[in-house]
PDBQT receptor file of N, H, CA, C and O in Angstrom, charges set to zero:
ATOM      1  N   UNK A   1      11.703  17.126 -10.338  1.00  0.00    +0.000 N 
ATOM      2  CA  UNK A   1      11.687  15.674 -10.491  1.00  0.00    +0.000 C 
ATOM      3  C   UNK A   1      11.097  15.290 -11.838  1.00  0.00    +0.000 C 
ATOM      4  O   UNK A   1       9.933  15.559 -12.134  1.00  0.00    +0.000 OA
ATOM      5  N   UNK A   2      11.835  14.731 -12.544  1.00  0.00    +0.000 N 
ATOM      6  H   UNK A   2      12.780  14.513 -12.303  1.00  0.00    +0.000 HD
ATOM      7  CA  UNK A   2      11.281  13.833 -13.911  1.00  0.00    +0.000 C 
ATOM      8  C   UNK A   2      10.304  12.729 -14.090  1.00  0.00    +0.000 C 
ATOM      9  O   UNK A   2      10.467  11.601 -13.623  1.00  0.00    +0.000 OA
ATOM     10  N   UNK A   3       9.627  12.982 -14.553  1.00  0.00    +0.000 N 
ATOM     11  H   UNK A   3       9.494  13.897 -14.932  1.00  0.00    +0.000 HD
ATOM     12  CA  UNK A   3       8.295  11.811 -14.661  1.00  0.00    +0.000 C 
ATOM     13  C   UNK A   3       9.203  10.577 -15.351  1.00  0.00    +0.000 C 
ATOM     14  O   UNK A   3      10.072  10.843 -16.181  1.00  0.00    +0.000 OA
ATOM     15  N   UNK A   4       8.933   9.292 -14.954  1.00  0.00    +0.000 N 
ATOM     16  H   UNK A   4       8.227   9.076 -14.280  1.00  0.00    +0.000 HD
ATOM     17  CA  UNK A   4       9.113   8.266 -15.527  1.00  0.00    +0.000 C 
ATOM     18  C   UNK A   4       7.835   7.181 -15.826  1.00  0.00    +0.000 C 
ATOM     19  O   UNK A   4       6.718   7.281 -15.319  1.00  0.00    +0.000 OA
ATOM     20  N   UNK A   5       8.195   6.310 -16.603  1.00  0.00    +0.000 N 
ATOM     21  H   UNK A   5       9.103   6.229 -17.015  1.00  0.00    +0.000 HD
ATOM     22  CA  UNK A   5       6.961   5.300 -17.201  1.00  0.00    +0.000 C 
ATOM     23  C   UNK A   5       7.501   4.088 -16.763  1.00  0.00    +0.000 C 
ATOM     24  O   UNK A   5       8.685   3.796 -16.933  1.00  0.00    +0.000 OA
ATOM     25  N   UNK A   6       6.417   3.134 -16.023  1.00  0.00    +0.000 N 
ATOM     26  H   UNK A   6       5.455   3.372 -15.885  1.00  0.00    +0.000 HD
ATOM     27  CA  UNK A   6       6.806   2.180 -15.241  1.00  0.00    +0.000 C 
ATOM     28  C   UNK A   6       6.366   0.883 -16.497  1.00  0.00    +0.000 C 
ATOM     29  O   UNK A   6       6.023   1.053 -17.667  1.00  0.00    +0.000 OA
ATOM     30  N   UNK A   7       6.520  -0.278 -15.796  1.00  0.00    +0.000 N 
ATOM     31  H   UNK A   7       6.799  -0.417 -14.845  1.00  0.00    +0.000 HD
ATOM     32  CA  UNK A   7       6.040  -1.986 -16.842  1.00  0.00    +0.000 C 
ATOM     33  C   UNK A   7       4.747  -1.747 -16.988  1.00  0.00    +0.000 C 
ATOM     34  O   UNK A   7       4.350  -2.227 -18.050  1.00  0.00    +0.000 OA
ATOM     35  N   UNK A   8       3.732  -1.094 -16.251  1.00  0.00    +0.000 N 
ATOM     36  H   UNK A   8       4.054  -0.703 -15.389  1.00  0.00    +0.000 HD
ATOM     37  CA  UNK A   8       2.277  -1.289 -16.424  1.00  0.00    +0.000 C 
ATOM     38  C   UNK A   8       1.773  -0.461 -17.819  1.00  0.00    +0.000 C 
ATOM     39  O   UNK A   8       0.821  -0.579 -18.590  1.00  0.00    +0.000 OA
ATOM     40  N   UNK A   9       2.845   0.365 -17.720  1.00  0.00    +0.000 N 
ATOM     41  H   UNK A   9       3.619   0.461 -17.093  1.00  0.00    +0.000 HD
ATOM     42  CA  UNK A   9       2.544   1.090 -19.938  1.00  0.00    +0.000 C 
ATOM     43  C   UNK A   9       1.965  -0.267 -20.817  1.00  0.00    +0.000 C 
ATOM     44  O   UNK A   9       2.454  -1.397 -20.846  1.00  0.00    +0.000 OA
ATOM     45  N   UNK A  10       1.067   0.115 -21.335  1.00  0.00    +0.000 N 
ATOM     46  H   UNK A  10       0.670   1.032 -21.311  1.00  0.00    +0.000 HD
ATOM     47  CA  UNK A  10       0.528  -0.486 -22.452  1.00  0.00    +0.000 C 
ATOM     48  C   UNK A  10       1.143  -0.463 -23.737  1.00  0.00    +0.000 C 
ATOM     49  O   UNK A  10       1.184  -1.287 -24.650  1.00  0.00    +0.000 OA
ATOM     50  N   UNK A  11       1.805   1.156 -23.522  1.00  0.00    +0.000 N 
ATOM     51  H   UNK A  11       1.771   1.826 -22.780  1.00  0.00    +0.000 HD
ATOM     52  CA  UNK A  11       2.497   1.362 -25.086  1.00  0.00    +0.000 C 
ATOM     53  C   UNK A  11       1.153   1.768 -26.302  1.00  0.00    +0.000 C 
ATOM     54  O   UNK A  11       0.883   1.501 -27.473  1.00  0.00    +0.000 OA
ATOM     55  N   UNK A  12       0.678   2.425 -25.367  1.00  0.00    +0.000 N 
ATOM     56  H   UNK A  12       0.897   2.642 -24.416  1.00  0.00    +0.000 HD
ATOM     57  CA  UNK A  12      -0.702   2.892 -26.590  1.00  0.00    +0.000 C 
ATOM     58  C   UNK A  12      -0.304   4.206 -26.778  1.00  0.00    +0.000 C 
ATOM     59  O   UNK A  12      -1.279   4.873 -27.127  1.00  0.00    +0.000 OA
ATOM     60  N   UNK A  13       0.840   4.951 -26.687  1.00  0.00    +0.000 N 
ATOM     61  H   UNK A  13       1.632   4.409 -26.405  1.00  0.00    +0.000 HD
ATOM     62  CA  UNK A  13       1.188   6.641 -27.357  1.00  0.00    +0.000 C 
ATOM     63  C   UNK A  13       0.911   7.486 -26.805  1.00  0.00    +0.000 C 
ATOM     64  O   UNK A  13       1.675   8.447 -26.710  1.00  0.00    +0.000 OA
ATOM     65  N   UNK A  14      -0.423   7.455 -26.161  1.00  0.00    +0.000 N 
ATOM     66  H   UNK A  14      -1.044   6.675 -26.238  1.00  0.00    +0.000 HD
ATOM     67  CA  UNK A  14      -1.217   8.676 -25.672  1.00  0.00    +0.000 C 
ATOM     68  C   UNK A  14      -0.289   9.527 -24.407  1.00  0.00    +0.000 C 
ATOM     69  O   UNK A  14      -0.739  10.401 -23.666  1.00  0.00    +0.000 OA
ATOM     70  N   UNK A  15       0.580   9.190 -24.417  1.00  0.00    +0.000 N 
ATOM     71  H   UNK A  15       0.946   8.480 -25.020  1.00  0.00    +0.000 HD
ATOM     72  CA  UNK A  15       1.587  10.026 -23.449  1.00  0.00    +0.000 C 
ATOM     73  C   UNK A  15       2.254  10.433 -24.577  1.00  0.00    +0.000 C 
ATOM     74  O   UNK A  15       1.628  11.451 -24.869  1.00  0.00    +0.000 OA
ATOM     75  N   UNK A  16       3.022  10.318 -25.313  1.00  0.00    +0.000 N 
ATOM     76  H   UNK A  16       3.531   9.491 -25.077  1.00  0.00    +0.000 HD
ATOM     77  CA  UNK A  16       3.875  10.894 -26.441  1.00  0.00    +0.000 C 
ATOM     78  C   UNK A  16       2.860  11.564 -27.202  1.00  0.00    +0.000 C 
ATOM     79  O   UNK A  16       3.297  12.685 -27.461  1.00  0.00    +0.000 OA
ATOM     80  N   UNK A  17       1.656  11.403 -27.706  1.00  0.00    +0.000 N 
ATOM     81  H   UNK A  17       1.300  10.492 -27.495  1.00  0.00    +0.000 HD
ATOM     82  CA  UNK A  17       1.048  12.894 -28.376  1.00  0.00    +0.000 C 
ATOM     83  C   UNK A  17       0.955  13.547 -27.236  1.00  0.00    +0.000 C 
ATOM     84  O   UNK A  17       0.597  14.668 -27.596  1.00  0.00    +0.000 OA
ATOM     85  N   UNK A  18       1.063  13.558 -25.942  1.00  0.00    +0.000 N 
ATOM     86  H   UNK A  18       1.354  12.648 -25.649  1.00  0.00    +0.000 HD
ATOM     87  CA  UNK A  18      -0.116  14.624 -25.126  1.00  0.00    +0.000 C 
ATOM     88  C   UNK A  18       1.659  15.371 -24.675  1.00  0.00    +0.000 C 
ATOM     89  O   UNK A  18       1.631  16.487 -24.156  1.00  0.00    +0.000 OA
ATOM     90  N   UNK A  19       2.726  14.868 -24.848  1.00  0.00    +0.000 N 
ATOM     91  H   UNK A  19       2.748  13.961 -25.270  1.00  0.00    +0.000 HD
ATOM     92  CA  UNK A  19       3.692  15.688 -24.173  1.00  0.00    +0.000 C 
ATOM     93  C   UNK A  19       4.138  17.004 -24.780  1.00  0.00    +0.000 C 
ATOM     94  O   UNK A  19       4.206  16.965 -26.008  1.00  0.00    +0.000 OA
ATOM     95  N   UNK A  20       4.360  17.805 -24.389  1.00  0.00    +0.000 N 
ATOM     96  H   UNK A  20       4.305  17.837 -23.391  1.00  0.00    +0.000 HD
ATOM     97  CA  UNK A  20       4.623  19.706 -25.080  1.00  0.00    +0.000 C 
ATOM     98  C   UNK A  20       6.398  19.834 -25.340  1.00  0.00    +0.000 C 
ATOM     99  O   UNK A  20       7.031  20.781 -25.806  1.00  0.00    +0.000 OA
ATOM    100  N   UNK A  21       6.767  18.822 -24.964  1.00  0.00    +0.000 N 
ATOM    101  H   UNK A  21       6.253  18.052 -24.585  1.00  0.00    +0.000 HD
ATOM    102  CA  UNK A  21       8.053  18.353 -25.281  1.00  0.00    +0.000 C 
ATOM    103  C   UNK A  21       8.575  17.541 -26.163  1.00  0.00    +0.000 C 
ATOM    104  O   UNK A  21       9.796  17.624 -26.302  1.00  0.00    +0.000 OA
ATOM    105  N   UNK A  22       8.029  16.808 -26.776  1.00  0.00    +0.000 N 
ATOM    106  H   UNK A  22       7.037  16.741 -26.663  1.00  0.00    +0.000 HD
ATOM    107  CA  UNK A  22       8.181  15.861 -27.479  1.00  0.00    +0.000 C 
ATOM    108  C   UNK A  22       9.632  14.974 -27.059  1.00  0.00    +0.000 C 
ATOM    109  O   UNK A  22      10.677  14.926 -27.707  1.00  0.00    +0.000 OA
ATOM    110  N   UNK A  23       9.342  14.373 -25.896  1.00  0.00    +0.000 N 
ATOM    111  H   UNK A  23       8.492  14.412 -25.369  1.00  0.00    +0.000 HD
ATOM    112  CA  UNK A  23      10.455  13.747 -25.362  1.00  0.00    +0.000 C 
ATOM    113  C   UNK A  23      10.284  12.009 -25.144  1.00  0.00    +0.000 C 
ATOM    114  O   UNK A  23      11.234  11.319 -24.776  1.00  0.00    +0.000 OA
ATOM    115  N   UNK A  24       8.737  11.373 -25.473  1.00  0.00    +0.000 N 
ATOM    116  H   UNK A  24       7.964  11.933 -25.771  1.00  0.00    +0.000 HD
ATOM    117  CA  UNK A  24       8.527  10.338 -24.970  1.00  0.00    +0.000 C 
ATOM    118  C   UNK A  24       8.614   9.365 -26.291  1.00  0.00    +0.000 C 
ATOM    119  O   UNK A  24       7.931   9.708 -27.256  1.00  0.00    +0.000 OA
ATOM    120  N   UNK A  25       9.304   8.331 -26.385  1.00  0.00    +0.000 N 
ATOM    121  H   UNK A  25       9.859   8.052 -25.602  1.00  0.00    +0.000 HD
ATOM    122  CA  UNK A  25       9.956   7.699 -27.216  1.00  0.00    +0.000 C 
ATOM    123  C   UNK A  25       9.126   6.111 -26.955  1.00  0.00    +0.000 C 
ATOM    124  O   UNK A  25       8.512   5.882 -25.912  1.00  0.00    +0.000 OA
ATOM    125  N   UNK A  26       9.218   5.315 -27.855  1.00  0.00    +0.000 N 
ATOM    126  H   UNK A  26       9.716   5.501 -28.702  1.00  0.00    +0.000 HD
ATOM    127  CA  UNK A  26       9.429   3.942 -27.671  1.00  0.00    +0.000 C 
ATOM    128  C   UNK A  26      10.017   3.239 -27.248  1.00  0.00    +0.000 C 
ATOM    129  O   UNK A  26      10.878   2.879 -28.051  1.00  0.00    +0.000 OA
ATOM    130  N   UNK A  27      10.071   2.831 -26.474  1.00  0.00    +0.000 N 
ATOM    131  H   UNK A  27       9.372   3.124 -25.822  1.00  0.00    +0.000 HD
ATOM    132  CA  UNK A  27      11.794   1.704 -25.952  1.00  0.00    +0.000 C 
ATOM    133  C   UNK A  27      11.459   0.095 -26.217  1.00  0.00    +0.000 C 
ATOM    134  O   UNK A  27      10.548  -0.374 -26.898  1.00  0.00    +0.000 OA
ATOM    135  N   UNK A  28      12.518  -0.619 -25.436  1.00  0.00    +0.000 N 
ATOM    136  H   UNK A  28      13.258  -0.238 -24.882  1.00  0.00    +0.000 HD
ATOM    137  CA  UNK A  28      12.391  -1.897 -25.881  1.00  0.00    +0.000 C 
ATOM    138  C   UNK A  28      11.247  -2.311 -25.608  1.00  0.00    +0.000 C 
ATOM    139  O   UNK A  28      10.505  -2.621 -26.540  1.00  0.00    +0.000 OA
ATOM    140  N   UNK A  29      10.759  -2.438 -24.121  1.00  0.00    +0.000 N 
ATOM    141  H   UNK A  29      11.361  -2.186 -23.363  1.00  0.00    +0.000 HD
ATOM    142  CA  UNK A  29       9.710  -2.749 -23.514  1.00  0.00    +0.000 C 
ATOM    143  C   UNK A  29       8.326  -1.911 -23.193  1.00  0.00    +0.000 C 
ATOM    144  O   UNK A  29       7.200  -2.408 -23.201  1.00  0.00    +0.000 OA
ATOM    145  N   UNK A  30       8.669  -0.431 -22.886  1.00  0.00    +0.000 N 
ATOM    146  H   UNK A  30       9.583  -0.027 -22.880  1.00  0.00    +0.000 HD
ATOM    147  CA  UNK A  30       7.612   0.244 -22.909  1.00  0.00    +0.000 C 
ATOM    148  C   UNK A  30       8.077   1.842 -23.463  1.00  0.00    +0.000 C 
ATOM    149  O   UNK A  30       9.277   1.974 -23.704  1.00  0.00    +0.000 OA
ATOM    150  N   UNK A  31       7.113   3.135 -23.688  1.00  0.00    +0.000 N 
ATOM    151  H   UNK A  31       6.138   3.027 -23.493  1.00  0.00    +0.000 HD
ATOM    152  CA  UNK A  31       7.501   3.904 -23.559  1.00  0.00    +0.000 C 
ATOM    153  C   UNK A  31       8.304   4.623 -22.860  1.00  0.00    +0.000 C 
ATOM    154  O   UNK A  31       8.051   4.462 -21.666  1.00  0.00    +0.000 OA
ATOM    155  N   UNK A  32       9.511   5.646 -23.108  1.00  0.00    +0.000 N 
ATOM    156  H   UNK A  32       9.716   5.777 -24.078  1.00  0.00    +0.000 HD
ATOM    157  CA  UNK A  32      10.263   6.377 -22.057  1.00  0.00    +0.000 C 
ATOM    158  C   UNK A  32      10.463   7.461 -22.356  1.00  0.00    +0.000 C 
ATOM    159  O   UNK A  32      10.331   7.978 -23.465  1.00  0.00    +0.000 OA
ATOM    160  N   UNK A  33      10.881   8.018 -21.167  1.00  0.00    +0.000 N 
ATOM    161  H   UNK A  33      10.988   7.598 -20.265  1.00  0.00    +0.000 HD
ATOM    162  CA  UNK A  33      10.990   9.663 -20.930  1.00  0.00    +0.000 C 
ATOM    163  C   UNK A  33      12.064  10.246 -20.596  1.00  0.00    +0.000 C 
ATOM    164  O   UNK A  33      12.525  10.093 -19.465  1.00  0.00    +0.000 OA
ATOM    165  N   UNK A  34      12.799  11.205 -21.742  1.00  0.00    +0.000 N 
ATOM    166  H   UNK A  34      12.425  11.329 -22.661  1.00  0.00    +0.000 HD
ATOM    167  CA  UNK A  34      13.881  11.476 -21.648  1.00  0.00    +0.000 C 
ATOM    168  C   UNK A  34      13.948  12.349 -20.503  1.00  0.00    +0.000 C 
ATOM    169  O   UNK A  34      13.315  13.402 -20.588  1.00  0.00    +0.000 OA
ATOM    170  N   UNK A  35      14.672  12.084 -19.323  1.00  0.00    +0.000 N 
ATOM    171  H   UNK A  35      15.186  11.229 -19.254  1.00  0.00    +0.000 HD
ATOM    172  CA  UNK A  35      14.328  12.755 -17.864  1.00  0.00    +0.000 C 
ATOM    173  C   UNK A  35      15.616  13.949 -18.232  1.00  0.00    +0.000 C 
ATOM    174  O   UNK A  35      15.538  15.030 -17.649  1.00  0.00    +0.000 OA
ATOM    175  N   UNK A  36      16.513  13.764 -18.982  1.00  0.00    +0.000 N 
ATOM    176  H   UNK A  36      16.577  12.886 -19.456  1.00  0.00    +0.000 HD
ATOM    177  CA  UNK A  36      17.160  15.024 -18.500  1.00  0.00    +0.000 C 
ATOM    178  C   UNK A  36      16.331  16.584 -19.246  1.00  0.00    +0.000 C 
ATOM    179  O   UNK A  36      16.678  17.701 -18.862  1.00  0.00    +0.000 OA
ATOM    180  N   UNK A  37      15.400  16.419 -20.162  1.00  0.00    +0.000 N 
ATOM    181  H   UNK A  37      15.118  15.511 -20.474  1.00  0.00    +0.000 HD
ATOM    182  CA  UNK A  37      14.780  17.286 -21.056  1.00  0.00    +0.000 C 
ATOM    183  C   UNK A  37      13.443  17.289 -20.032  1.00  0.00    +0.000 C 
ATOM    184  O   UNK A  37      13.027  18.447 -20.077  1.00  0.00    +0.000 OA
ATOM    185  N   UNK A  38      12.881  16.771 -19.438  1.00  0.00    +0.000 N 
ATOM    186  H   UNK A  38      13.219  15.831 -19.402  1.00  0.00    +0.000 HD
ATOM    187  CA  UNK A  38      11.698  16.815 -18.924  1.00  0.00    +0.000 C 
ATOM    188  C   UNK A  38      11.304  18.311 -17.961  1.00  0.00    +0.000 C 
ATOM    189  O   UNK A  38      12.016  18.914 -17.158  1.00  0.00    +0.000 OA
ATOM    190  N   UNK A  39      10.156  18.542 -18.330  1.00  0.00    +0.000 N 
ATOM    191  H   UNK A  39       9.577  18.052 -18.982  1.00  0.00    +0.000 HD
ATOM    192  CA  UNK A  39       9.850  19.920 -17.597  1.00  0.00    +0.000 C 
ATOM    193  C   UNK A  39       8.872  19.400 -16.544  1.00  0.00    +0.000 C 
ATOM    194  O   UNK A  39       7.899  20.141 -16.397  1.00  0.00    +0.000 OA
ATOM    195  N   UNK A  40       8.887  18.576 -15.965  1.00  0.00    +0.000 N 
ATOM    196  H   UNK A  40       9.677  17.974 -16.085  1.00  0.00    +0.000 HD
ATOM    197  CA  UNK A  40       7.534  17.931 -15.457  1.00  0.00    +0.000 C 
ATOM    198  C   UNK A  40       6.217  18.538 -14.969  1.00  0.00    +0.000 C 
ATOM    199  O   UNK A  40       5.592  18.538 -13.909  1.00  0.00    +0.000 OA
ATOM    200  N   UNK A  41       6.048  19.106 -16.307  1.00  0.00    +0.000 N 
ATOM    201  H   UNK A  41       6.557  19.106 -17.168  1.00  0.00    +0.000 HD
ATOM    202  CA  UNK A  41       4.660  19.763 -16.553  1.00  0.00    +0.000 C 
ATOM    203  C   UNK A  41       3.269  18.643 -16.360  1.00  0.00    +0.000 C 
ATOM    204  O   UNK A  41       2.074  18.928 -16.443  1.00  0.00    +0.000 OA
ATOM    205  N   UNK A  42       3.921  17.265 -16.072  1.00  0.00    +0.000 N 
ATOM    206  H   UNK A  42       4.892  17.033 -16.005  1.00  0.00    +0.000 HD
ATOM    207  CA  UNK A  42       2.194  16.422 -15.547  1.00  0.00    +0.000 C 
ATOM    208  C   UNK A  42       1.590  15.886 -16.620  1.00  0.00    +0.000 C 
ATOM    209  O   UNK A  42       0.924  14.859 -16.492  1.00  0.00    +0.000 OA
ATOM    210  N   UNK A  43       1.796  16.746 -18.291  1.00  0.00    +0.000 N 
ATOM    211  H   UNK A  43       2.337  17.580 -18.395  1.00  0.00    +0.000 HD
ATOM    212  CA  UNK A  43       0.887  16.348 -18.879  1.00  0.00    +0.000 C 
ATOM    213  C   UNK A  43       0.427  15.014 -19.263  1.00  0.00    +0.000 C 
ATOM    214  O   UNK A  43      -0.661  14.521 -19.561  1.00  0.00    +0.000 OA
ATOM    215  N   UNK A  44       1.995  14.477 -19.119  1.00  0.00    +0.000 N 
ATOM    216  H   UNK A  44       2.879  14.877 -18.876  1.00  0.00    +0.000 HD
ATOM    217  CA  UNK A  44       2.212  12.832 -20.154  1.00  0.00    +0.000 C 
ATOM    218  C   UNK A  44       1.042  11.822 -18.636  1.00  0.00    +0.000 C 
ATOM    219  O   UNK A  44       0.072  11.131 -18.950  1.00  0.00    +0.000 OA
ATOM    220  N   UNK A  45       1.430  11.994 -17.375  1.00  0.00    +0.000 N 
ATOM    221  H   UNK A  45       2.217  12.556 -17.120  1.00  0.00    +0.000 HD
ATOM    222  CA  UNK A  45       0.864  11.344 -16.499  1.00  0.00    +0.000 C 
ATOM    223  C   UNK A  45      -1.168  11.601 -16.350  1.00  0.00    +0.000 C 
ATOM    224  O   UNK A  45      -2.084  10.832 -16.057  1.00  0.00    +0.000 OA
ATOM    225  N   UNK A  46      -1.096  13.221 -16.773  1.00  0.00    +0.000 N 
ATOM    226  H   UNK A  46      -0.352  13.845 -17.012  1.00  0.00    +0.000 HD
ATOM    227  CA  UNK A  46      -2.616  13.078 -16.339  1.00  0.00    +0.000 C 
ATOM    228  C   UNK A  46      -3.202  12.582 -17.858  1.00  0.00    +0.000 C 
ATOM    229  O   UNK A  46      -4.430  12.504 -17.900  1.00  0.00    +0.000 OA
ATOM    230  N   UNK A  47      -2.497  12.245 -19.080  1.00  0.00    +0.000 N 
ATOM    231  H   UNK A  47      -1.500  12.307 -19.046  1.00  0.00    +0.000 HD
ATOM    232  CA  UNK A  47      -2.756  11.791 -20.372  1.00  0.00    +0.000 C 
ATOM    233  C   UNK A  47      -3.220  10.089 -20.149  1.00  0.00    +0.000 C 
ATOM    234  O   UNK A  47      -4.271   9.693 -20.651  1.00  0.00    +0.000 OA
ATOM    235  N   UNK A  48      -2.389   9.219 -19.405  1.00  0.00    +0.000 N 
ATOM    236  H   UNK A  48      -1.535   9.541 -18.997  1.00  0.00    +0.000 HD
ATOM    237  CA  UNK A  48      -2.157   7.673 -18.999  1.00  0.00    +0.000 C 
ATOM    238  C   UNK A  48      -3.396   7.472 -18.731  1.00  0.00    +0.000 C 
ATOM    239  O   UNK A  48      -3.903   8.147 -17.835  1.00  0.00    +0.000 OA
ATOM    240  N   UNK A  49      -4.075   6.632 -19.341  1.00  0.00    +0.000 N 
ATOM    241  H   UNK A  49      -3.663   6.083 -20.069  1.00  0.00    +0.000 HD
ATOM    242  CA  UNK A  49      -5.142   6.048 -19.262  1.00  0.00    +0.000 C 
ATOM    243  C   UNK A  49      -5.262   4.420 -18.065  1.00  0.00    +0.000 C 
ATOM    244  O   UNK A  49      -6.344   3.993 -17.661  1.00  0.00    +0.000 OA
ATOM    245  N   UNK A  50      -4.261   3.953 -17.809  1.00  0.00    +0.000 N 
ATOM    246  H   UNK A  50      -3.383   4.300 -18.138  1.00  0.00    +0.000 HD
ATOM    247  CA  UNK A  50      -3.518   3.474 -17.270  1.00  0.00    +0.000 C 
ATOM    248  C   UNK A  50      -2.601   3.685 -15.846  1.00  0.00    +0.000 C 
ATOM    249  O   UNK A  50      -2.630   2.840 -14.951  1.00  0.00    +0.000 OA
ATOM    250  N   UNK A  51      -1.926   4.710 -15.776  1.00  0.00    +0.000 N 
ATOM    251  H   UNK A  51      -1.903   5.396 -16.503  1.00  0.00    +0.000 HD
ATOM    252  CA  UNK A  51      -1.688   5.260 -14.366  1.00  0.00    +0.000 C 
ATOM    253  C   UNK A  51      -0.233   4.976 -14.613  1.00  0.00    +0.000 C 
ATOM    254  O   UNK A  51       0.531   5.150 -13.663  1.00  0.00    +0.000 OA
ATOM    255  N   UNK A  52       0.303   4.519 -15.880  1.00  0.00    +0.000 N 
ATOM    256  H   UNK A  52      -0.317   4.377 -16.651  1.00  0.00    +0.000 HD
ATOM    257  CA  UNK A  52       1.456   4.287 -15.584  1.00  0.00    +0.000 C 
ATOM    258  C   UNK A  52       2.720   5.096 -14.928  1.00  0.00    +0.000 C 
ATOM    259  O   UNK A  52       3.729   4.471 -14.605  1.00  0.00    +0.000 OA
ATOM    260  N   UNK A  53       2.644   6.212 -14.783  1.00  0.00    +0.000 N 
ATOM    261  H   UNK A  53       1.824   6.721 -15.046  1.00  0.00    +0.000 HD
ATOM    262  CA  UNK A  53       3.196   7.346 -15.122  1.00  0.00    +0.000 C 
ATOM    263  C   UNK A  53       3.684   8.422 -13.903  1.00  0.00    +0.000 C 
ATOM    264  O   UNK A  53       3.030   9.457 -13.777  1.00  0.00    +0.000 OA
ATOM    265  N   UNK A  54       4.451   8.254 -13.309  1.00  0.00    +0.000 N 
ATOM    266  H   UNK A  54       4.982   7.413 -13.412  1.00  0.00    +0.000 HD
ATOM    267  CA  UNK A  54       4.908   8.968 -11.982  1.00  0.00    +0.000 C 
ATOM    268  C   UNK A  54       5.974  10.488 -12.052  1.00  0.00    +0.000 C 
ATOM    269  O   UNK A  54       6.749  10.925 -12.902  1.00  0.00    +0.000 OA
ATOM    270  N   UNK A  55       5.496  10.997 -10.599  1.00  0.00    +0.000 N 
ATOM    271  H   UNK A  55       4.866  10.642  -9.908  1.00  0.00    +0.000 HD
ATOM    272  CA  UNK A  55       7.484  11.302 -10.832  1.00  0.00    +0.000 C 
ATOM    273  C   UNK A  55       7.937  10.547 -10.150  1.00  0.00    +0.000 C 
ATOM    274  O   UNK A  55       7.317   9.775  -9.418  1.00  0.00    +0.000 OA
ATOM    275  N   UNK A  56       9.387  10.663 -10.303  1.00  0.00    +0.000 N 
ATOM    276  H   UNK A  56       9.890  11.290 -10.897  1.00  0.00    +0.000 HD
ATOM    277  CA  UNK A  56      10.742  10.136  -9.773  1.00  0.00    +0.000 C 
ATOM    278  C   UNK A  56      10.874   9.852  -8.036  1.00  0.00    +0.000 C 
ATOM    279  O   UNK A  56      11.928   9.433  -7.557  1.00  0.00    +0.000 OA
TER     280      UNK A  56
């Protein structure tokens, strides 16, 4: 299952440095996660200072 980033993202990065993938991007509204590349290794979610950050 692929981690996704919900509306409660702040958009403060700290999921995109902490990912070993380099898959988490900017989008219109918040950060996102390219789910078909995702290894859901956890890191980007236990990174969220915030909680935004699930799997699927």
């Amino acid at each position: 299952m692929a981690y996704v980033i919900s509306d409660e993202c702040i958009s403060c990065g700290t999921c995109a440095d902490a990912c070993p993938m380099g898959i988490i991007s900017q989008g219109d509204d918040h950060y996102q996660i390219d789910a078909s590349q995702c290894v859901d290794c956890g890191t980007c979610a236990e990174a969220c200072p915030v909680g935004a950050i699930s799997q699927q």
